[in-house]
N, C-alpha and C positions, 0 to 999 in steps of 0.2 A: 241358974241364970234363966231368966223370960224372958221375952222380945214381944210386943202386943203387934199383932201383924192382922188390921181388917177385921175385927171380933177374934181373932184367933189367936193363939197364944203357944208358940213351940218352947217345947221344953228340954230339955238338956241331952237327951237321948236323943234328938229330932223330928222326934214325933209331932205333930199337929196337934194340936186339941179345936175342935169347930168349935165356935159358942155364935149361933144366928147368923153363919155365912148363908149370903142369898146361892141357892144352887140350879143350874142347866143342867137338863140331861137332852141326848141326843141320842135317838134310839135308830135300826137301822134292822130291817128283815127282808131275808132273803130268801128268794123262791128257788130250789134247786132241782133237777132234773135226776133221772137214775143214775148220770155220770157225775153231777155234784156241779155241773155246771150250770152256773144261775140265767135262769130263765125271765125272772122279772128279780128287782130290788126296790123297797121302801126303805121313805127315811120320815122322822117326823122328830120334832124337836119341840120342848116346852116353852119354848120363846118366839116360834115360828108362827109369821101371823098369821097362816090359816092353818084352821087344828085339824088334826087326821093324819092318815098316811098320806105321803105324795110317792107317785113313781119315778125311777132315775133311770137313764141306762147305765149309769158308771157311778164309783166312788171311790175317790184314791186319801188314804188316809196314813199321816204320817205319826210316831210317834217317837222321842226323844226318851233312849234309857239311858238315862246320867250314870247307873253304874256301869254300868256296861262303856257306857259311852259312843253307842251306836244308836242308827235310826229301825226301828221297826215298822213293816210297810202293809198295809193290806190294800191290794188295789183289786178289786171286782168289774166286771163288767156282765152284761146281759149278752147271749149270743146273738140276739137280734139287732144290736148297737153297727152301727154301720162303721166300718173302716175308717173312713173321712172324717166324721165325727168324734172318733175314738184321737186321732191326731189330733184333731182342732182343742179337743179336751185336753190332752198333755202337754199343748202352747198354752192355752190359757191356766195350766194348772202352774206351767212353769212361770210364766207373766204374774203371777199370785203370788209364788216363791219370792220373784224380784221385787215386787211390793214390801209383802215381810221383811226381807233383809233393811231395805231401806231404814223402814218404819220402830224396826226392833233393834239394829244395830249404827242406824244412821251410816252405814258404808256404802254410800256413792257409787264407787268401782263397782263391785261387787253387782250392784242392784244393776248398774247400764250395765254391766257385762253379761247379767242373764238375761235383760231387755231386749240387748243385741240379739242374741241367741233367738230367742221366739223371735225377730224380726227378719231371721233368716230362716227359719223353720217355716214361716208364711211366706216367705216366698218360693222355700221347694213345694209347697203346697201349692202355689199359685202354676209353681211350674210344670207339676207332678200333673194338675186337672185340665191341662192345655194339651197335653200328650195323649 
């Protein structure tokens, strides 16, 4: 059995075969300290319109093991990353999440229910920087 899937062609085992898939890479280095804790992090990616490394303080990156059927997490941060920052980063990472659902799964609830969520997380911020 074949299935033509974008230049590509899986084969009965489930294997891929590429034939002229256009390909991204996103590459990511990190500067570590004698404790291993990262000091600075670069990211640069091949479709990034300006080429080079760029510096981040953060990068939370998730990843989907279908066999497993869990998520796998790499979340880094710089020690120099400010607290306040570091929150503000987890609302908008979370606000990104509710996008996706929407966009990926079309579920409404779902997507205002984590909307809500960072709309509450911004205001113990608001209320957290008042104290």
């Amino acid at each position: 059995m074949r299935i033509n899937v974008a230049n590509c062609v899986v084969l009965r085992d489930g294997k891929l075969q590429n034939f002229n898939m256009k390909k991204s890479t996103i590459n990511f280095t990190v500067h570590l300290d004698k404790q291993n804790v990262p000091e600075k992090i670069f990211w640069d990616a091949t479709e990034k319109p300006d080429p080079g490394l760029t510096e981040t303080k953060s990068i939370s990156i998730a990843l989907w093991d279908h066999k497993e059927k869990n998520t796998l997490r790499i979340d880094l941060w710089s020690k120099d990353m400010p607290v306040d920052e570091m929150k503000r980063f987890y609302i908008d990472c979370i606000g990104g999440i509710a996008q996706s659902i929407l966009s990926s799964t079309g579920d409404e609830t779902m997507a205002n229910e984590t909307n809500a969520l960072c709309e509450r997380l911004v205001e113990h911020l608001k209320k957290e920087s008042n104290t």
